[in-house]
DOTI-325589 format. One line per 10 residues: number of its first residue (from 1); their letters; for each residue x, y, z of N, C-alpha, C, CB. Coordinates in steps of 0.1 Angstrom, whole numbers. Each point is the difference from the previous one (the first is absolute). Glycine has a CB too. Example, Ala and Ser with C-alpha at 12.3 -4.5 7.8 and 13.67 -1.06 7.14 Angstrom:
! residues 2
1> as> 132 -57 78 -9 12 0 9 12 0 -19 -12 12 ~ 15 23 -19 9 11 0 -8 11 8 12 -6 -22
***
This chain:
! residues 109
1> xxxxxxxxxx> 8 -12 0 -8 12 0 9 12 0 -19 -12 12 ~ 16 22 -20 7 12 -1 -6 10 9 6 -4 -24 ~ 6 12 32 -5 10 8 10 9 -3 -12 -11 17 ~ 10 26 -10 9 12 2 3 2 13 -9 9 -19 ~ 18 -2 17 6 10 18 -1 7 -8 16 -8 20 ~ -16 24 -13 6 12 -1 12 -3 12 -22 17 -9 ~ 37 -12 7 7 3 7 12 8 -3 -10 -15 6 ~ 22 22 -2 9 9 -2 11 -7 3 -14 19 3 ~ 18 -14 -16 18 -5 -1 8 14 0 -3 -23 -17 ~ 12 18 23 15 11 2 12 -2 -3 -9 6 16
11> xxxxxxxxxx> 17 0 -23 13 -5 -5 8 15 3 -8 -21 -21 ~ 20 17 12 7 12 -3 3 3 -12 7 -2 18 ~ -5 11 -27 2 5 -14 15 1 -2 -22 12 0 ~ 26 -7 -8 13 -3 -3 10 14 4 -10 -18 -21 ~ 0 27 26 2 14 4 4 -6 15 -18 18 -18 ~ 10 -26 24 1 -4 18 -11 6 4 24 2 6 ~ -32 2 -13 -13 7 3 -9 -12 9 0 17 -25 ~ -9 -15 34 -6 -10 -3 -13 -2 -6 13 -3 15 ~ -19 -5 -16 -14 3 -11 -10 -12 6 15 8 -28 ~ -28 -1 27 -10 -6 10 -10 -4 -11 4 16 24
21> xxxxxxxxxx> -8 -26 -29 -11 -3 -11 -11 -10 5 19 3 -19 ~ -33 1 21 -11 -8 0 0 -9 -16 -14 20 18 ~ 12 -31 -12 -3 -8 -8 -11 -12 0 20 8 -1 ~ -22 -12 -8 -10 -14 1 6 -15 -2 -18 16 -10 ~ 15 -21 17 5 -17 -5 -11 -8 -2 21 -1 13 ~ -21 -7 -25 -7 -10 -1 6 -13 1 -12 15 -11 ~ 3 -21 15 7 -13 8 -15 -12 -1 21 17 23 ~ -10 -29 -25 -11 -9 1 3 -12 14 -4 3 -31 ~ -11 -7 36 6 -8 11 -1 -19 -1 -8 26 15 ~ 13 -30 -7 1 -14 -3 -1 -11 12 15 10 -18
31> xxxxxxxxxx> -32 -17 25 1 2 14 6 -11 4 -18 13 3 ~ 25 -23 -10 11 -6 4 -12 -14 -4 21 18 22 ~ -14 -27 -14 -2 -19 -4 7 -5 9 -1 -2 -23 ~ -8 -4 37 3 -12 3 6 -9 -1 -11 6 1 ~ 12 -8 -14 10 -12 -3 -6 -16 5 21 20 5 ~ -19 -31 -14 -5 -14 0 13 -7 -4 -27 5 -6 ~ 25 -18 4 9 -10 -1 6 5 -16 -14 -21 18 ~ 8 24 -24 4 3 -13 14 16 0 -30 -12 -9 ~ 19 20 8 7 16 3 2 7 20 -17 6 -30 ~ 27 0 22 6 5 14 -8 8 5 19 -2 -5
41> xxxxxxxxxx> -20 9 17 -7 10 6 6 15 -8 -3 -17 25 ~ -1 23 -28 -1 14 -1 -6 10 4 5 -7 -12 ~ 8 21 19 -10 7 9 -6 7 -7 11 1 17 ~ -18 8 -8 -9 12 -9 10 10 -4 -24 0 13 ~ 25 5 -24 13 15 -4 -12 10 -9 33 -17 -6 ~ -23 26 4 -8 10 -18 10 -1 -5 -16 20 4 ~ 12 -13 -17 8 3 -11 -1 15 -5 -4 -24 -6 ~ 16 27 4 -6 15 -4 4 -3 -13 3 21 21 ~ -16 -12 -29 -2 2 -11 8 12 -8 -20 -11 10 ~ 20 21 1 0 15 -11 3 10 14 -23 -4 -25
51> xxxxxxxxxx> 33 14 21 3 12 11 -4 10 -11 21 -8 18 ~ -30 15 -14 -4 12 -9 -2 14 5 -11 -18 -11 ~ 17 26 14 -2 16 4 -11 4 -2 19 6 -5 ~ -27 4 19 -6 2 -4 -1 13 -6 -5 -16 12 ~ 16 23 -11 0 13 -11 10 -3 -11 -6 18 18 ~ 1 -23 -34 2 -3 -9 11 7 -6 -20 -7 2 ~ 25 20 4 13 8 -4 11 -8 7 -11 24 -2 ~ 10 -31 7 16 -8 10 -1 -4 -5 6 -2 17 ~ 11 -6 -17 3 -13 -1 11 -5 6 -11 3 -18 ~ 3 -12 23 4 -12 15 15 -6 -8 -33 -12 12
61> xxxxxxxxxx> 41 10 -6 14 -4 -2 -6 -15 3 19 21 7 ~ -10 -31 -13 2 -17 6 4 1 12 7 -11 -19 ~ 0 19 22 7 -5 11 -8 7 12 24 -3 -13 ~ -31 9 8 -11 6 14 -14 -10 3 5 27 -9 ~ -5 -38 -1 -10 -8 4 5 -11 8 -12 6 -18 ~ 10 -5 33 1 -13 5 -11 -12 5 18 13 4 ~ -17 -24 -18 -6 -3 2 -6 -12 11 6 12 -20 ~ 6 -17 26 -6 -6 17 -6 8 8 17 -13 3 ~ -13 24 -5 -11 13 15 -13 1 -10 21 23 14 ~ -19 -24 -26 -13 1 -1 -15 -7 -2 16 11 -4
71> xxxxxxxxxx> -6 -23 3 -9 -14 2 -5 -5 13 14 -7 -17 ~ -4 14 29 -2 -2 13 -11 10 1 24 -8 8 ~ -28 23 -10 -6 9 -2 -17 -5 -4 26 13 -5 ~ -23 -20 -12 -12 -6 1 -6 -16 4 3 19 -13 ~ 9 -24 18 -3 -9 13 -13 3 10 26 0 -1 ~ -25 11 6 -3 5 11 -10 7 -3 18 -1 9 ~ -23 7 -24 -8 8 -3 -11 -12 -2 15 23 -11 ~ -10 -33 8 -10 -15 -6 -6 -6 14 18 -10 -24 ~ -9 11 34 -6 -8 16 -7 9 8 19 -14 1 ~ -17 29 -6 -10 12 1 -10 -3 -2 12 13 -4
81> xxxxxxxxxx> -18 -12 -10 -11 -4 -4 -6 -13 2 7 16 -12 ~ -2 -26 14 -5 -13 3 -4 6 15 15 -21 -17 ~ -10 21 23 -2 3 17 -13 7 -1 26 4 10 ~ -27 7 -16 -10 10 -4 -16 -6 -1 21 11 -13 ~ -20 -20 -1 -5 -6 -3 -9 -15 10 16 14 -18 ~ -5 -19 31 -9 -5 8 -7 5 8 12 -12 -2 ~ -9 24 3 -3 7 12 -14 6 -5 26 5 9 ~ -27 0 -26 -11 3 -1 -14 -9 -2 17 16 -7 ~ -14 -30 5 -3 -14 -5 -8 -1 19 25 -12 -26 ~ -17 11 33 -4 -1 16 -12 9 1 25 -3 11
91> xxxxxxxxxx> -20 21 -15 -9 10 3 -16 -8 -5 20 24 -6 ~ -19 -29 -6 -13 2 -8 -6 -16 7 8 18 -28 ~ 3 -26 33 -7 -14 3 -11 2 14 24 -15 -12 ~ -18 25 19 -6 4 19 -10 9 -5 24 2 18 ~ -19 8 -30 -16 9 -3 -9 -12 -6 11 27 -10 ~ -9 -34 4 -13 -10 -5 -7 -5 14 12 -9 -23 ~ 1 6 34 -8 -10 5 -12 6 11 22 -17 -5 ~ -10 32 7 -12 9 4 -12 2 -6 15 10 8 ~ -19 -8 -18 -11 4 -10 -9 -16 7 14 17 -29 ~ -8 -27 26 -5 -14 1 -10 3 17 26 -17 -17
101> xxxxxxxxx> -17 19 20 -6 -1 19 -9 14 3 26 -13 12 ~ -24 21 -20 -11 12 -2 -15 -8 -3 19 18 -11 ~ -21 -24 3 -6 -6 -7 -7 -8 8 14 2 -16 ~ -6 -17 21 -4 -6 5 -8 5 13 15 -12 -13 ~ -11 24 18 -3 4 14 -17 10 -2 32 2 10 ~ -33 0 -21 -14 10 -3 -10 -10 -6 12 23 -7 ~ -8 -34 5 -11 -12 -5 -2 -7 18 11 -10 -34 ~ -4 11 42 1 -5 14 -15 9 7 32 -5 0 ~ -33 12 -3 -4 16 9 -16 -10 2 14 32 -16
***
């Protein structure tokens, strides 16, 4: 599945300047495999896809992309949103069950 971060990269220029650039990464994630008698276990990782500025007048050096911080980066942006995602899954399962016991309690009366 393909996702994005916004995040900011910093390097230095060839002046010693340093230079501060928002950027986007796209990245795909991969939630790993258990592994069986056949194939090995594999963990969950991503893949980045693409480092892309988000102001289209730069341009990002190679050597300013690193790409393990940024895989760690959306590591973390992916267990973000999964986490997110149970938490909102819980919200809506306790609001149902409230509605449910609403319910049941006005047919009681």
């Amino acid at each position: 599945m393909s996702r994005t971060l916004k995040t900011t990269l910093m390097w230095h220029d060839s002046t010693g300047s340093e230079v501060e650039c928002d950027v986007v990464v796209e990245y795909d994630t991969y939630a790993g495999y258990a592994g069986d008698r056949i194939d090995p276990p594999e963990p969950a990782h991503v893949e980045i896809c693409g480092v892309s500025p988000v102001d289209r007048t730069v341009t990002i050096p190679d050597y300013a992309i690193d790409h393990e911080l940024l895989a760690d980066e959306c590591m973390e942006d992916w267990h973000d949103d999964q986490i997110a995602g149970e938490e909102y899954r819980a919200e809506m399962r306790a609001e149902s069950l409230a509605a449910e016991h609403r319910a049941l309690a006005q047919e009681g009366r």
